[in-house]
LOLOVEX-897122 format. One record per residue (C-alpha): residue in three letters; y, x, z. Coordinates in steps of 0.1 Angstrom, whole numbers, plus 5000, padded with zeros to 4 digits. Layout:
N
type; c2; c1; c3
ALA; Y; X; Z
...
REM end
This chain:
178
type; c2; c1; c3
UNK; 1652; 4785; 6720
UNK; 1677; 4781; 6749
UNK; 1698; 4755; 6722
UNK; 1667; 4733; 6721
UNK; 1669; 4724; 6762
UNK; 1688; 4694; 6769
UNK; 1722; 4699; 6793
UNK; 1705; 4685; 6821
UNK; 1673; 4704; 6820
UNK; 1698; 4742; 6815
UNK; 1707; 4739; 6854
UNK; 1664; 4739; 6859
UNK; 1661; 4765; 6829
UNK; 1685; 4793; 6846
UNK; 1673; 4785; 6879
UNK; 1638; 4790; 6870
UNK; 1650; 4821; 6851
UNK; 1669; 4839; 6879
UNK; 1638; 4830; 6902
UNK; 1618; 4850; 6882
UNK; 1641; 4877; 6877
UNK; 1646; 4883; 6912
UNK; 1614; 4878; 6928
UNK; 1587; 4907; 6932
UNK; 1561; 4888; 6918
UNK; 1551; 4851; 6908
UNK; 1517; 4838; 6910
UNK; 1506; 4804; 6883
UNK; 1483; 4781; 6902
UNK; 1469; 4747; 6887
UNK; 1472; 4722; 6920
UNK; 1460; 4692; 6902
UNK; 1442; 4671; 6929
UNK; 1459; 4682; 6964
UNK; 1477; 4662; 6990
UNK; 1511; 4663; 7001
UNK; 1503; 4677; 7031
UNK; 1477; 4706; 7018
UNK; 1510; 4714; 6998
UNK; 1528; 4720; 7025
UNK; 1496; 4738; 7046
UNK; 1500; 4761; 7014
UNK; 1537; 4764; 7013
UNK; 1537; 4776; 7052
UNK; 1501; 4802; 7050
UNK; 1519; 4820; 7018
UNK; 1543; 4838; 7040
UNK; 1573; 4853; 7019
UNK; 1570; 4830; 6991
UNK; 1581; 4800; 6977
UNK; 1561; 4775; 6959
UNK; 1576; 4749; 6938
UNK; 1565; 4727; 6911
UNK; 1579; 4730; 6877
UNK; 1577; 4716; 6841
UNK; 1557; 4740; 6817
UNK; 1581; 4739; 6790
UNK; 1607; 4748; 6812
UNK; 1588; 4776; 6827
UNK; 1576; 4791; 6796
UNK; 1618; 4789; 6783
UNK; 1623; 4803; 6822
UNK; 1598; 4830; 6820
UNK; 1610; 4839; 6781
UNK; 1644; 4842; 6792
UNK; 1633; 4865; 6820
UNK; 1624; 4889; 6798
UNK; 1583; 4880; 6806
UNK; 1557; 4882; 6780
UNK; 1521; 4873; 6778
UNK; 1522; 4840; 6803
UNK; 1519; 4817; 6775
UNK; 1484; 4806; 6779
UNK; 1490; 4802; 6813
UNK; 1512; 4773; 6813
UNK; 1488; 4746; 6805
UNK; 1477; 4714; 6829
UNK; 1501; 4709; 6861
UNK; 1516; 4743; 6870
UNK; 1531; 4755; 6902
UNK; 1547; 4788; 6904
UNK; 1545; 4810; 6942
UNK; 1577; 4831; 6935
UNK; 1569; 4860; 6962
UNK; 1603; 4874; 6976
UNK; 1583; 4894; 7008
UNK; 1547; 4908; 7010
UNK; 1529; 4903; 6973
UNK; 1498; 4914; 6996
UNK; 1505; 4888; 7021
UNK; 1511; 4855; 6995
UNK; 1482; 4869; 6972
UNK; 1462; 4863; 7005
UNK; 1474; 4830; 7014
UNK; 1468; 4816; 6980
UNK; 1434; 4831; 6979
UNK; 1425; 4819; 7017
UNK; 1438; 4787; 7007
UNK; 1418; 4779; 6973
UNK; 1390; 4793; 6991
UNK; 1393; 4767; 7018
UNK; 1406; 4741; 6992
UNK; 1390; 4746; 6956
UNK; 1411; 4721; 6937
UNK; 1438; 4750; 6940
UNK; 1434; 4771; 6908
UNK; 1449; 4803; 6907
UNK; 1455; 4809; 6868
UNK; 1472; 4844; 6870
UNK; 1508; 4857; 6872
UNK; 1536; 4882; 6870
UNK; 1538; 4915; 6892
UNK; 1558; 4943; 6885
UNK; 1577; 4927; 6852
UNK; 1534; 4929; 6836
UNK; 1514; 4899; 6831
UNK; 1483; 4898; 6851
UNK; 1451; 4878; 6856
UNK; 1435; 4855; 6887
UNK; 1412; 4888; 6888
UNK; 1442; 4905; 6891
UNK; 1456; 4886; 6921
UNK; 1425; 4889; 6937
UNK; 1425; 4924; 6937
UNK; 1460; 4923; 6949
UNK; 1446; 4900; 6980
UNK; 1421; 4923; 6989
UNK; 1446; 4949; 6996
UNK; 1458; 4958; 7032
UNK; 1491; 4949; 7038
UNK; 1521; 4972; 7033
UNK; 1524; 4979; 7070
UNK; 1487; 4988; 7073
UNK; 1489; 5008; 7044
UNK; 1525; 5026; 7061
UNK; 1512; 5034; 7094
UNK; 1475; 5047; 7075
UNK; 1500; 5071; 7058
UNK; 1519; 5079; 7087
UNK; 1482; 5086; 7105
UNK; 1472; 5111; 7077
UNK; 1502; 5132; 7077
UNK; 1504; 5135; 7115
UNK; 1471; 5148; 7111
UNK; 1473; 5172; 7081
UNK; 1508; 5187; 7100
UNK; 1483; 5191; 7135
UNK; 1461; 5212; 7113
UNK; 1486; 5230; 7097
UNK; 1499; 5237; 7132
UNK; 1465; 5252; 7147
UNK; 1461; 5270; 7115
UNK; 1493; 5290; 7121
UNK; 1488; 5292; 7160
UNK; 1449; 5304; 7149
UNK; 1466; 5342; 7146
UNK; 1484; 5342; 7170
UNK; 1459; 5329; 7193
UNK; 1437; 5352; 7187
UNK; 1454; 5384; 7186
UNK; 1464; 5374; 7223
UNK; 1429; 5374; 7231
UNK; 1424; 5405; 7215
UNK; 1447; 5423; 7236
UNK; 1436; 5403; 7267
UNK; 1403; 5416; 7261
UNK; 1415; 5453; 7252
UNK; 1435; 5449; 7287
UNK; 1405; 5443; 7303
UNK; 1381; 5467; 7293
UNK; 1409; 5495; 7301
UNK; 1412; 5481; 7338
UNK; 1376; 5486; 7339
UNK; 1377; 5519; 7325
UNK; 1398; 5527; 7347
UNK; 1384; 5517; 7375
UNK; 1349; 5530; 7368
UNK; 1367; 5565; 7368
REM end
């Protein structure tokens, strides 16, 4: 397939190719109808990704090459690939934010995890909390479970102290009653 690209479209070809290769997830949107500037308000709310217009021939040889399967269908109509290098979390929200805001952005599907998924798909992966959240929620739990674990060992302890505290006491007053 790679013989059929003419030499000046290869340079766009591998670059497209290594793009995918290298970024943690890319996102397909249809942008057919949007200014230059809502381009650019998109560009900047996407966070660690970066969103650039490409040819859907080229993209499909790009993707092929990448070792990507199942994005065929996708590349129909004017096609503008979000190649996420940060937060998926974060760009899924930005694109999602954005074509809520501004419905002539179409968000046709994408690649996460070397998988082809859906626009359903990337919604789901928009309504997730972000990787930090999602950390320090961790972090919360096991603090928590390791402060129980804690006051279950120190339960024994605690209470045979009190035990004897208590035994202590009724001898004083034993002892003092006689």
């Amino acid at each position: 397939m790679a013989d059929k690209i003419r030499a000046d479209k290869a340079g766009n070809v591998a670059e497209l190719t290594k793009r995918f290769q290298e970024s943690n997830a890319t996102v397909l949107t249809e942008y057919r109808g949007l200014t230059v500037k809502q381009l650019t308000d998109l560009r900047r709310s996407m966070g660690g990704a970066e969103y650039t217009v490409a040819k859907n021939t080229l993209a499909k040889i790009a993707a092929t090459n990448a070792g990507l399967t199942g994005l065929d269908a996708l590349f129909t109509g004017p096609t503008a690939l979000a190649f996420v290098s940060g937060d998926v979390v974060e760009a899924a929200k930005g694109l999602r934010d954005f074509a809520k805001a501004n419905p002539l952005l179409v968000i046709k599907g994408g690649v996460f995890e070397g998988k082809a998924i859906s626009a359903a798909e990337v919604g789901k992966l928009a309504d997730l909390e972000s990787r930090e959240v999602l950390l320090s929620k961790l972090a919360g739990a096991m603090k928590a479970s390791m402060s129980n674990a804690a006051a279950l060992f120190q339960a024994p302890l605690v209470k045979a102290v009190r035990t004897a505290a208590a035994l202590q006491d009724k001898l004083e007053k034993e002892g003092a009653d006689a």
